[in-house]
C-alpha positions in Angstrom: -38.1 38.6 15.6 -40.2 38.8 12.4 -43.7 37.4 12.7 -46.7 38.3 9.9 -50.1 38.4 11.1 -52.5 38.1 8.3 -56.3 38.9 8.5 -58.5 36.8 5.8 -61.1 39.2 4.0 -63.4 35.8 3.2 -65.6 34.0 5.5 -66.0 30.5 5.8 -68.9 28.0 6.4 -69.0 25.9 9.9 -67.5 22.4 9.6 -68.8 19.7 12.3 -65.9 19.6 14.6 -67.0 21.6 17.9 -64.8 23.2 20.3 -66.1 24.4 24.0 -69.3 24.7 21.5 -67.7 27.4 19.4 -67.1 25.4 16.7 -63.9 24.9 14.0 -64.1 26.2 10.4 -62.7 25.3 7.5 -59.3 26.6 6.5 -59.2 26.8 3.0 -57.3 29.4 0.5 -58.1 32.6 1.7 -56.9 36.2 0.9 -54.9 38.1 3.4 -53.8 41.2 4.4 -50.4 41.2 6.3 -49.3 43.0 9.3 -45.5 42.4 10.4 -44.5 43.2 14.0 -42.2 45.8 14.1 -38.8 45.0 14.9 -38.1 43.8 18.5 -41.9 44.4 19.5 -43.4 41.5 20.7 -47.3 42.8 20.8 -49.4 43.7 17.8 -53.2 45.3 18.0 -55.4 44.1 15.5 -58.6 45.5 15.2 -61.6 45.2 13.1 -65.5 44.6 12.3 -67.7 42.1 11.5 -71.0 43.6 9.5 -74.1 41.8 10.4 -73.7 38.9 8.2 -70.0 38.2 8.8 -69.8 35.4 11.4 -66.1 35.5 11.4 -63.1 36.5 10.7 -59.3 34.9 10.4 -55.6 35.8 10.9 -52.3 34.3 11.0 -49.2 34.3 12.3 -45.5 32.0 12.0 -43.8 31.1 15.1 -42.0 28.4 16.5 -42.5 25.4 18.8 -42.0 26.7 22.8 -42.5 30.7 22.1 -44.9 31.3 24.9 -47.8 33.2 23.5 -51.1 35.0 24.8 -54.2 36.6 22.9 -56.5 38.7 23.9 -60.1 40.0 22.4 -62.0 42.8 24.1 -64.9 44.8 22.7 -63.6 47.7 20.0 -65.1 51.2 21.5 -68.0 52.6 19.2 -69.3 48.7 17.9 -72.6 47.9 20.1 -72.2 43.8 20.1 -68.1 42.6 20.2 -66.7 39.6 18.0 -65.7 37.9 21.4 -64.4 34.3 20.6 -61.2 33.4 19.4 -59.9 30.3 18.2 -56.6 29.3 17.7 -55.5 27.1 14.9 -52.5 25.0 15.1 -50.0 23.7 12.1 -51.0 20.0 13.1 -54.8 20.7 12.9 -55.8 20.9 16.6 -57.1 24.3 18.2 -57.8 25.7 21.2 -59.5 28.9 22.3 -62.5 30.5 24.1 -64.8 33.7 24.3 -64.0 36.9 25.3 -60.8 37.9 27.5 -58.0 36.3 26.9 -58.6 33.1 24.4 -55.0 31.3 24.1 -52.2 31.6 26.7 -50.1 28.8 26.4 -46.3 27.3 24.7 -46.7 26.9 21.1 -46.1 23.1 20.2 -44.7 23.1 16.9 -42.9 25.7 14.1 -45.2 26.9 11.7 -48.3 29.1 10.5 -51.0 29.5 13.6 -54.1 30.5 12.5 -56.5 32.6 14.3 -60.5 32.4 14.1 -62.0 35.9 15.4 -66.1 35.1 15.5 -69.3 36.4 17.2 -70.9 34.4 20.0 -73.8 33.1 17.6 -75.7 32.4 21.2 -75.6 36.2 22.4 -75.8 38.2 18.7 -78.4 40.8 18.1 -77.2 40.5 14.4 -75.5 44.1 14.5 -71.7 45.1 13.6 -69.5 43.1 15.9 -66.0 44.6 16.6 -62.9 43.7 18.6 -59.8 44.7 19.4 -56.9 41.6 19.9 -53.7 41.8 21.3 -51.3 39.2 20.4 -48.3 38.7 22.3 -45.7 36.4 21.3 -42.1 36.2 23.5 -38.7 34.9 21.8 -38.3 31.8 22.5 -35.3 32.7 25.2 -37.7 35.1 26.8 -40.6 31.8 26.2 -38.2 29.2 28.0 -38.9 29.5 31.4 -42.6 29.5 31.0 -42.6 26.6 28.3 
């Protein structure tokens, strides 16, 4: 199974669609850095910070409709506030997500590029670095079709 995650470097300005009250961002052009699962793992860490006047950060993945998928944020060890929600863009423009724990468990719906919006909770930030540390687990889809 090959999956890329990317991570986007740029941040992006609040649009007015709200979600749970966490809000939806723009996705427009961004720059990436990938990450590729390694062969036959279906799990991949991704780690990071966000400096005090990041709000949020993005990553992406390709998969297809009915792999069964869960993601997971939890505070990165040494970062005193942690980038705890997690949004989860979809290739027909919906999302779905929450704070902290796990944000997205759920059957993909459709084949494509799933974006993923790592942010601080703007109602509980002291304005310090925020980090996390996601896990993102995506099953074949013959492992994904009893649970889809």
């Amino acid at each position: 199974m090959f999956i890329q995650l990317k991570r986007s470097l740029a941040v992006f300005g609040m649009s007015s669609a709200l979600m749970l009250g966490l809000g939806a961002t723009s996705l427009s052009a961004q720059a990436a850095d990938t990450i590729n699962f390694a062969k036959g793992h279906i799990s991949q860490h991704v780690t990071g910070k966000l400096s005090p006047k990041e709000t949020e950060t993005w990553y992406q993945f390709n998969a297809a409709a009915g792999q069964y998928v869960v993601i997971n944020i939890a505070p990165l060890a040494g970062t005193k506030e942690t980038a705890n929600v997690g949004v989860l863009h979809m290739p027909d423009g919906s999302y779905d997500g929450t704070k902290g724990g796990i944000v997205y468990q759920g059957c993909l719906p459709t084949t494509g590029t799933y974006k993923l919006r790592i942010a601080r909770n703007n109602m509980a930030t002291r304005g310090l670095t925020a980090g996390y540390d996601s896990e993102v687990v995506i099953l074949p889809k013959y492992a994904s079709q009893e649970l889809c």
